[in-house]
N, C-alpha and C positions, 0 to 999 in steps of 0.2 A: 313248243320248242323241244326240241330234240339232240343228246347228246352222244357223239359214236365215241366206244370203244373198241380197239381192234380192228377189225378190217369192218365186215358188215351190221354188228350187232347194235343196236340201235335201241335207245333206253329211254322212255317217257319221263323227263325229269319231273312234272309235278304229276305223273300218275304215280312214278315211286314215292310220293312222299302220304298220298292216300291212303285213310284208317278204314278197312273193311267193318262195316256193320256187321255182328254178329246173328247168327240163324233167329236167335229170339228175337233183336232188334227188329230185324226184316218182319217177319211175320206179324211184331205187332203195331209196327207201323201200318203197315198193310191194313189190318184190323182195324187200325184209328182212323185210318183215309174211307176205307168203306163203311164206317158207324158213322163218320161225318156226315158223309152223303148221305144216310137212312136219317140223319136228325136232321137234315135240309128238304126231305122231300114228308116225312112226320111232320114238318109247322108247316109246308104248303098244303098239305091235305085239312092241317087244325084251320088254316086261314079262308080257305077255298071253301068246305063245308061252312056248315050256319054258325060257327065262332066267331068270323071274320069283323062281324059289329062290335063284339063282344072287347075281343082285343084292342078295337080300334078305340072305344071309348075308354079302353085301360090306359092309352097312350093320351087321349084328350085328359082324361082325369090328371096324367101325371102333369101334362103340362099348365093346368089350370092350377094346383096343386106348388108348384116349383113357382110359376109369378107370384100367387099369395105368398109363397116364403119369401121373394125376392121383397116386397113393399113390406113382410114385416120387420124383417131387418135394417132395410134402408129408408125407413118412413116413420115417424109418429103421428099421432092423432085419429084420424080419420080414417086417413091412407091405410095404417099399422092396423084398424079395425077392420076394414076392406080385405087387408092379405091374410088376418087371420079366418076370416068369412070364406076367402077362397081356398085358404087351407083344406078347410074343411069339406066344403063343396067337392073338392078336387081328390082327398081322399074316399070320400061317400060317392063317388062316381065308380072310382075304385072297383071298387068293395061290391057294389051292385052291379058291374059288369059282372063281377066275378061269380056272383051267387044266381045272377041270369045265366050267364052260360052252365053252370053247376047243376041247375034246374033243368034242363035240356037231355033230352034221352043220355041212356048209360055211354052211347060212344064218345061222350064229351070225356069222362074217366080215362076212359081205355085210350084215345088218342093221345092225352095229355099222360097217361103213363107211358105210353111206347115213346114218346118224344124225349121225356125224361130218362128211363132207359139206355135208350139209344146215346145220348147224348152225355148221359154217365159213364156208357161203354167205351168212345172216343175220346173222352180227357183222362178217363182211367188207363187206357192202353196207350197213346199217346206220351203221359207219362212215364208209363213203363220201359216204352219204348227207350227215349231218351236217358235213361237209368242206365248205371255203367252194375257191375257186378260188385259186392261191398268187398268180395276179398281180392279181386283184381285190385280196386282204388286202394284198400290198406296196405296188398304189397308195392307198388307203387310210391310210397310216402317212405319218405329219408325221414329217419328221427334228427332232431337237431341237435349238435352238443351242447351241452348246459353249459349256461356263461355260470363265470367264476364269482362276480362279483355284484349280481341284480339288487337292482331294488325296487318295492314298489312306494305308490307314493297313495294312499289313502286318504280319503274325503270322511270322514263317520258322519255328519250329520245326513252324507246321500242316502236316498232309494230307504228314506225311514229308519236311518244307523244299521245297514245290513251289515255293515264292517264288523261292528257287536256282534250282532247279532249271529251271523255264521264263524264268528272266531276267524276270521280272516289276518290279524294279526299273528296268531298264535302257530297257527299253519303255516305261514310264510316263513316264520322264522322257525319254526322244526325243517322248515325247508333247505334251508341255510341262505334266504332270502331277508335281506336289509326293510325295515319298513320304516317309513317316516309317514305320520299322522300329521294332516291339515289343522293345524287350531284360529282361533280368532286372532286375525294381523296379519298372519302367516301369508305370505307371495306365492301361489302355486308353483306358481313358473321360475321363480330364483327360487324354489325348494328342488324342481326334478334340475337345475343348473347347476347348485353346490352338489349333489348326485353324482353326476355327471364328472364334476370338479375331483372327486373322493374317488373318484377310479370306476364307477359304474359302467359294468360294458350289456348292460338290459334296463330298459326302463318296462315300468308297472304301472298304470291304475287302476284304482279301487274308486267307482267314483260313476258320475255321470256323462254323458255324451259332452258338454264342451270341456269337463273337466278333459277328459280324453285326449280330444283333438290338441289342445295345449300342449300336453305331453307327450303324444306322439310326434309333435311339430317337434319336438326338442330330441328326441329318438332319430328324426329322420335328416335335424340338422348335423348332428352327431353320428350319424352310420351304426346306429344301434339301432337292435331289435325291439319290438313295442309284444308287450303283455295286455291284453283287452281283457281288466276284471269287470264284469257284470253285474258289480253293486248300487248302480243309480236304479232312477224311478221307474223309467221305459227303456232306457238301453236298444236306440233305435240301430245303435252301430254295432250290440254283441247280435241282435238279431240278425241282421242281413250278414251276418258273418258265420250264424250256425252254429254260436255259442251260448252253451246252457245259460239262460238268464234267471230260470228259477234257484238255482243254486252255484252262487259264485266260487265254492270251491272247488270245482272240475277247471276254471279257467287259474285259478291261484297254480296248480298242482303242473300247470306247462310252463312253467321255472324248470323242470327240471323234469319233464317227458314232455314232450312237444313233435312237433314237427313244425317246416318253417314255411309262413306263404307270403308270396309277394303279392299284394294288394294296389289298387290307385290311389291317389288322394286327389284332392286338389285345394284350388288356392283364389283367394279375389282380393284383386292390388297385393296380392305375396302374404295374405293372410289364410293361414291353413283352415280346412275344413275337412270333416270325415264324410258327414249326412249332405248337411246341404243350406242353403240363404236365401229367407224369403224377403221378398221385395212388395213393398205395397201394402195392403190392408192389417194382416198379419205385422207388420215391419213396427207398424203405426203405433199399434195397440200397445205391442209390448214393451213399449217407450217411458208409458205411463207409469209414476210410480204406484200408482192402486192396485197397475194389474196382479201384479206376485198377491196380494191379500183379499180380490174380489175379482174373478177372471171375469165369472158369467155377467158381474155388475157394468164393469168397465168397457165390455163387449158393449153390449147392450145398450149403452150409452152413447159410443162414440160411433158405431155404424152408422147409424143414421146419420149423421154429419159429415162422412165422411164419402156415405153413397147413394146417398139424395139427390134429386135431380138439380138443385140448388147449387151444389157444390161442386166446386171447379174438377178435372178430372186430373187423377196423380199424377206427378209432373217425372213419367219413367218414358223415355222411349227406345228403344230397341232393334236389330234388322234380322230378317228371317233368313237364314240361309240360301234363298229364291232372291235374296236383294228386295223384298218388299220393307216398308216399315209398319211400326208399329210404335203409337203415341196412346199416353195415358192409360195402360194397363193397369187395373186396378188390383194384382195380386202377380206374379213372377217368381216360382220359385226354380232354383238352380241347383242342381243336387251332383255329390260325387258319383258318377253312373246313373243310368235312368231308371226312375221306379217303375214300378206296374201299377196304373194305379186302381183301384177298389172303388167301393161305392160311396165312400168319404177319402180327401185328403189323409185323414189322418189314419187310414190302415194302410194305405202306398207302401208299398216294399223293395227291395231290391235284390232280386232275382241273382245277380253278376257282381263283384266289385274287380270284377279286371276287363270289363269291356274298352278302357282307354278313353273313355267318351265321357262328357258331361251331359247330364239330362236336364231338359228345358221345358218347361209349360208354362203358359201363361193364359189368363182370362182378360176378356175385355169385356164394356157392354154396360151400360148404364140404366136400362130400361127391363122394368118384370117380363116382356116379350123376349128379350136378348138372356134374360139367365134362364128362361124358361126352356128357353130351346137349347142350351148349352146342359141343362140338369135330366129333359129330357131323351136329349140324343145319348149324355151317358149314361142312361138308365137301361138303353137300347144297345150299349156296348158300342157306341158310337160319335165320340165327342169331338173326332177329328172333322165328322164332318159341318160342322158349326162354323161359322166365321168370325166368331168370337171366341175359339177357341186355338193355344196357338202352342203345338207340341212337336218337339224335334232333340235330335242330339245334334252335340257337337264338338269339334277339340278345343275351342274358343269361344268367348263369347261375350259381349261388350253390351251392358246397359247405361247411358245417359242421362242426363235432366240437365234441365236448363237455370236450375237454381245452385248445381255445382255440387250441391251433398244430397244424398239420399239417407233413411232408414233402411237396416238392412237387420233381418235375424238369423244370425252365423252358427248354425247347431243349438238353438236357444238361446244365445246372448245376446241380448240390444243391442245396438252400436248405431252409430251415424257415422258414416263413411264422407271421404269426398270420390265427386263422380268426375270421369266417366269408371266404372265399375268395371276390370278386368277378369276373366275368369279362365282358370285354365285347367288343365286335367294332367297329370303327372303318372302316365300310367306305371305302373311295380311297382313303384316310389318308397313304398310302407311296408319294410318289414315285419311280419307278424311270428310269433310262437303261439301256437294253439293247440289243442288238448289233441292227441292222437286219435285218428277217428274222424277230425273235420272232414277231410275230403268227402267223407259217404255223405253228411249232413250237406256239405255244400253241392255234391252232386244231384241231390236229391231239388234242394232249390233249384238249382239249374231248370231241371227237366219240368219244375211247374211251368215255365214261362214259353211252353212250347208252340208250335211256329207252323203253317202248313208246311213253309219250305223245307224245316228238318224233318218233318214226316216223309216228304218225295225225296227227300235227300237218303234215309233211311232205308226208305224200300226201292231206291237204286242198290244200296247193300252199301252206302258210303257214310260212316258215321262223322256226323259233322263234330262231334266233340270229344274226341277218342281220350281214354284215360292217359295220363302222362303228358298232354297237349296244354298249352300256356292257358288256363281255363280256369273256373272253380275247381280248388281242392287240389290242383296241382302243384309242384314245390317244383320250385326255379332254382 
């Protein structure tokens, strides 16, 4: 589309809104595109030459290997002896591929170093690429004015009394920051509301992930800005945010130098969330009251019963954006933004928290054949191509049951819900104050989660994520 000014002048209205990749960008995307194709045609040569069996039993081991873990988690007796037998088989296949090929003239080394190399050189440049400049992104950030009247709202017994422990009280009020300490009785939630009531125009906590989400839900029903202190255990939400979690006073200290980000949230049935809500096996477990005092016991016990071939399948069903369905999933988690995820659920990241989008995966599959090929293909960086495996975003998103309630875990909290389960994505939603300096920390995440098509994007000379643009680390 094109818009005239004047007589003939004639102006590309979305080529003028285009961010030019800078001369490094270009070059090292280019760099990343051609180290890609040198790590593409290094494993055809490792595969082609006499490795080919080698790897291939590396891939049978894994898969022999993933059904043993499937029966021993979901079986006792026999069965649980049988997956542990496979276990081990399927490791010991492993391991003897590996030291047969090893055994193999010296080009086994050298191939297997130039691949690694090479393939080092493409996610390292690749990265780079994507990288904005630290002092471009720091001029860039608006400090925020310091509210007049913050307070935060402290948890001590989280994250092992870090509150003690880092003097987080005592900081906050050299800050001229209000603090209220959680005690036994105490209402979280009618504590950040009388806050609020007292003239608060910043809420705080000091605490852990669902502590958070509560009181940023009270923040964002309030038009107030939210403080994320990194006092809890894991702190899955100061991470994907590029907040110091080893030492919670770098996030105390943006009371009063900050800059301001607008972030997503979201919600299921209008109940806030930061991280995300797992549905299913996970849901199940931490229902029970054992779990908080016996995690590994409690697992351990109810798996089996819960994903035995005996046992009815969970009563979740679901529609994929394609309009297909999907019954009986035996695990669904729903997260604010999509993770990346890792070689376990539980190192999942989240790259974005402004993509506007809800992130969605779910397992299905009842049989060591079905998670074998689901553990397998991810092991192969490849779990989308499974049919038991079921991964997508969305702005919406609706899960069911036919018994009317489900278990759901909301940032860690237990809960029974009633169904059907509404989910929604609230993109800027969450104002945030955080420590001057995030944007470089979030720019940085950004560029891990990089894409062929920002690489072509790139060395056309069009920076898909230009600094200032509604993004990580950009202030709105």
């Amino acid at each position: 589309m094109t818009v005239t000014r004047g007589t003939d002048e004639e102006i590309d209205d979305t080529e003028a809104q285009v961010a030019r990749a800078s001369a490094r960008q270009r070059l090292l995307a280019w760099l990343a595109l051609l180290a890609s194709v040198g790590a593409v045609v290094a494993l055809v040569v490792l595969v082609v030459t006499q490795h080919g069996a080698s790897l291939l039993a590396v891939v049978v081991g894994v898969a022999v290997g993933a059904s043993g873990a499937w029966w021993t988690i979901a079986h006792r007796g026999v069965r649980r002896t049988i997956g542990v037998v496979a276990v081990v088989v399927g490791v010991g296949l492993c391991v003897a591929a590996l030291v047969w090929a090893a055994s193999e003239p010296d080009s086994f080394a050298i191939e297997v170093a130039v691949l690694l190399a090479v393939t080092a050189l493409a996610y390292g440049a690749a990265r780079s690429a994507l990288r904005h400049d630290a002092r471009e992104l720091a001029a860039a950030e608006t400090r925020a004015t310091p509210p007049r009247h913050p307070v935060l709202l402290c948890n001590p017994w989280s994250g092992g009394g870090k509150v003690e422990k880092f003097g987080l009280v005592e900081l906050a009020e050299s800050l001229g920051v209000e603090t209220v300490l959680l005690d036994h009785g105490l209402d979280l939630e009618q504590l950040a509301r009388d806050a609020v009531a007292r003239g608060a125009d910043c809420l705080g906590m000091a605490g852990g992930d669902g502590s958070q989400a509560l009181v940023a839900s009270i923040a964002v029903e309030h038009g107030l800005p939210f403080v994320c202190v990194s006092a809890g255990t894991r702190n899955h939400f100061a991470l994907d945010l590029g907040i110091d979690r080893e030492d919670p006073r770098h996030s105390v200290r943006a009371f009063r130098d900050a800059v301001e980000r607008h972030i997503d949230y979201a919600t299921v049935n209008d109940r806030f969330f930061v991280n995300n809500v797992s549905l299913g096996v996970y849901a199940t477990i931490v229902q029970q009251d054992e779990y908080r005092d016996d995690k590994v016991g409690t697992t351990t016990t109810l798996l089996p019963e819960m994903l035995g071939a005996a046992d009815s399948p969970f009563d979740l069903q679901f529609t994929e954006p394609d309009g297909s369905e999907v019954d009986g999933a035996f695990l669904i988690q729903v997260s604010n933004n999509p993770y990346v995820l890792g070689p376990s659920l539980d190192v999942a990241q989240r790259r974005r928290m402004d993509t506007g989008t809800l992130g969605v995966f779910a397992v299905t599959g009842s049989t060591g054949a079905e998670a074998a090929g689901v553990v397998t293909l991810g092991a192969l960086g490849q779990r989308r191509l499974s049919p038991n495996w079921h991964e997508f975003t969305s702005t919406g998103f609706e899960v069911r049951s036919r018994s009317g309630t489900a278990y759901a875990g909301i940032d860690g909290e237990a809960l029974e819900l009633p169904t059907p389960l509404r989910f929604a994505i609230h993109p800027g939603g969450l104002r945030l104050l955080v420590p001057a300096g995030n944007s470089v920390l979030a720019d940085q995440r950004r560029a891990r989660d990089v894409t062929l098509g920002d690489l072509v994007t790139l060395a056309r000379g069009i920076d898909p994520a230009p600094v200032g643009a509604a993004g990580e680390g950009a202030d709105r």
